[in-house]
N, C-alpha and C positions, 0 to 999 in steps of 0.2 A: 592415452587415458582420457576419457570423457568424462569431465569435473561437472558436481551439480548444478545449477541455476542457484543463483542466491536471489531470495526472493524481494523484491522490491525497497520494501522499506529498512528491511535489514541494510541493503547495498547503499541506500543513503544516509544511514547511521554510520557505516564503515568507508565511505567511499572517500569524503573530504577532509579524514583524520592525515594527520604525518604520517609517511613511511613505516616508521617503526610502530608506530599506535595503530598502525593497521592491520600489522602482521601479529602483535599480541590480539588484537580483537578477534579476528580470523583462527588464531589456534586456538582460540576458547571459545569458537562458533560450535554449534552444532546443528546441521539437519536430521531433522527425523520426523517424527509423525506427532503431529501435537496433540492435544488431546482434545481441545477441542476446536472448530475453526468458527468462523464467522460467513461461510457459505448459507448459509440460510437468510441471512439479513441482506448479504451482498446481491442476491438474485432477488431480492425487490425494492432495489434499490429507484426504477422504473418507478415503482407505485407511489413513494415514498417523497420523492421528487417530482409529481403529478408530469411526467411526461404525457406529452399530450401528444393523441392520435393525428397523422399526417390529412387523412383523407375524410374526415368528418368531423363533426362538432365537437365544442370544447368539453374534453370527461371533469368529472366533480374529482377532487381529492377523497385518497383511499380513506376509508372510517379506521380507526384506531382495532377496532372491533374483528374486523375482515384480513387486517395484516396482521395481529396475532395470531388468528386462526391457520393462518398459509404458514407463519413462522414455527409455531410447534410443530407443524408435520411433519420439516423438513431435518428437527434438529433428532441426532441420534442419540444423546442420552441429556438427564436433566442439568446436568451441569453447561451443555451446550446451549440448550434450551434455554436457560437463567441468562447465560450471555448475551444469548442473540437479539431477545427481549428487552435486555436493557438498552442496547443500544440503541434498536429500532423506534424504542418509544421516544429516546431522547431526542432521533432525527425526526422523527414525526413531528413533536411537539416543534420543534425549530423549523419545520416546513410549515406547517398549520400558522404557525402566529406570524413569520414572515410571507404568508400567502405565496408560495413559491409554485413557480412553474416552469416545466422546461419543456427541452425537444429534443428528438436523439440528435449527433451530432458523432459523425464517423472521425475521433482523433487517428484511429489506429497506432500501433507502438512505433514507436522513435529506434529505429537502427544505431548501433551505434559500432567502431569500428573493431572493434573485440571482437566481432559475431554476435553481440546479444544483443536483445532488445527491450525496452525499459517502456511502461505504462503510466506516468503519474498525473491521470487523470479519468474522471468519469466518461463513459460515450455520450456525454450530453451539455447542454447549455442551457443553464436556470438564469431564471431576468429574477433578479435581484434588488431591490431597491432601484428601480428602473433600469439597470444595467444589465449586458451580458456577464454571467459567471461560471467559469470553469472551476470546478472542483475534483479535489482526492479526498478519499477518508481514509483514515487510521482507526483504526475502531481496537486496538491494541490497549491491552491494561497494562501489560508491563514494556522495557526495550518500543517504547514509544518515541515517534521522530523527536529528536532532540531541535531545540533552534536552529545550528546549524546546516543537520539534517533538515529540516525544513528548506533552510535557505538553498538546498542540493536541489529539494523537488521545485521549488518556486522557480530554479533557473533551468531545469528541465521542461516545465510546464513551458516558459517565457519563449525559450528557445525555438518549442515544436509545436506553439499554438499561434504563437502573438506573431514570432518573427515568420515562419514559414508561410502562412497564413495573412495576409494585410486583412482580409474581411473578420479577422481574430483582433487585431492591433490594437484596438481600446479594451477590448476584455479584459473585466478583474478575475485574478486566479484565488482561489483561497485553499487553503487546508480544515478539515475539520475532525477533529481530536474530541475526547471526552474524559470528563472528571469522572470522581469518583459517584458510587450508585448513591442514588441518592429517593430513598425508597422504592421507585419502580422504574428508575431508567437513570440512566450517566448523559449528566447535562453535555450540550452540543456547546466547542467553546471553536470558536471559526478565526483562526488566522489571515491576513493578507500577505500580500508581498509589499505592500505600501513600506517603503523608508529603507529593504533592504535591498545592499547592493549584489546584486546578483553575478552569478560567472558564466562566463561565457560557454561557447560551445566547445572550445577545443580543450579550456579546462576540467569542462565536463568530460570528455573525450577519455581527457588523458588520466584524471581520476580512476575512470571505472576500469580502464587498461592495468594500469596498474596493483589495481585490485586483484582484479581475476588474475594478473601473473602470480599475485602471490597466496591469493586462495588455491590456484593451480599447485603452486609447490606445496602446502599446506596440505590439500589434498593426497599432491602423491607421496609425502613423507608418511602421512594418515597408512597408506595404503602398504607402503613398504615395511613399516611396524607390524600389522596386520599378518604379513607374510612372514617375517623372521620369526612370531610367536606362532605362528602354523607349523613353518619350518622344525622348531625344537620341541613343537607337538607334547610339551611335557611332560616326556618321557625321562628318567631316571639315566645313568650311565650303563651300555650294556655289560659291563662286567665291574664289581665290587672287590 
């Protein structure tokens, strides 16, 4: 049976709980279709982060003005639309007044020995208060990385940026999260990994193994319910 992907931040919400607190979180998971995403704000995320062109001179930061306009066209209904806007403007305004800039930067996803693969990071490197910085967004209103969950991507990030990488090895990683709307956008509130202790790789490992075995059985118990109430087709007794 081929079980779904759990999608990133969810898996670092569930991934560093107990055993047992894993497997209640997982039975009350559900995948489906949300209603709305954050694909609209996620594909200018480039602009937003003034990534600057390889091969010619430095471009000006996108106008507030011109990423609206690209962000409504993409969103499919107004609720989407309200969302993606708030975010965008909240990132904006935190790239605008920290004057940020970056460059792409090929992280690609981290294997890991389940078969999956895990991204918690941007494809880019923003200079930051003089420094390099890697970042992830969460741009989630509800089932937002908790601390802990953060401290799962911080030692993801650490692992498959800083450690595999020495030309990475002073990089700060951060996370960036957001409050409530607060008239036209949800303030940008930026995490570090500064003061926590992070886990290793094989702890990592073994986490998300463990997971997936039991979102796997979760799954197929899902699945075999599914088939006993097909099976009795609710039909009545053939004879009364």
């Amino acid at each position: 049976m081929k079980i779904r992907r759990l999608p990133e931040i969810d898996l670092a919400r569930i991934a560093h709980l107990p055993t047992d607190q894993k497997r209640r979180a997982l039975e009350h998971f559900k995948l489906g279709h949300p209603t709305i995403t954050y694909k609209p704000v996620r594909m200018r995320f480039a602009d937003i982060f003034n990534v600057q062109p390889d091969m010619f001179s430095a471009a000006d930061a996108i106008e507030w003005t011109v990423l609206e306009r690209l962000i409504r066209s993409k969103a499919t209904s107004d609720d989407e639309r309200i969302a993606n806007l708030l975010v965008a403007k909240g990132l904006h305004l935190f790239a605008q007044d920290n004057a940020l800039r970056s460059r792409t930067q090929g992280f690609f996803p981290l294997a890991l020995s389940v078969g999956e693969k895990v991204e918690y990071w941007l494809p880019m490197v923003t200079a930051f208060e003089g420094s390099p910085l890697v970042l992830f967004v969460d741009p989630r209103r509800s089932k937002q990385l908790t601390a802990e969950a953060r401290r799962f991507v911080f030692s993801m990030m650490h692992e498959h940026i800083r450690v595999s990488d020495p030309d990475f090895g002073t990089s700060r990683l951060g996370i960036i999260q957001f409050g409530n709307a607060i008239e036209d956008q949800r303030p940008v509130k930026m995490w570090t990994d500064q003061g926590i202790d992070l886990y290793g790789f094989e702890q990592l490992d073994q986490m998300v193994s463990e997971t997936y075995a039991i979102w796997r059985e979760v799954s197929e118990e899902r699945e075999a319910d599914v088939r006993r109430k097909a099976a009795g087709g609710g039909h009545g007794p053939l004879f009364d």
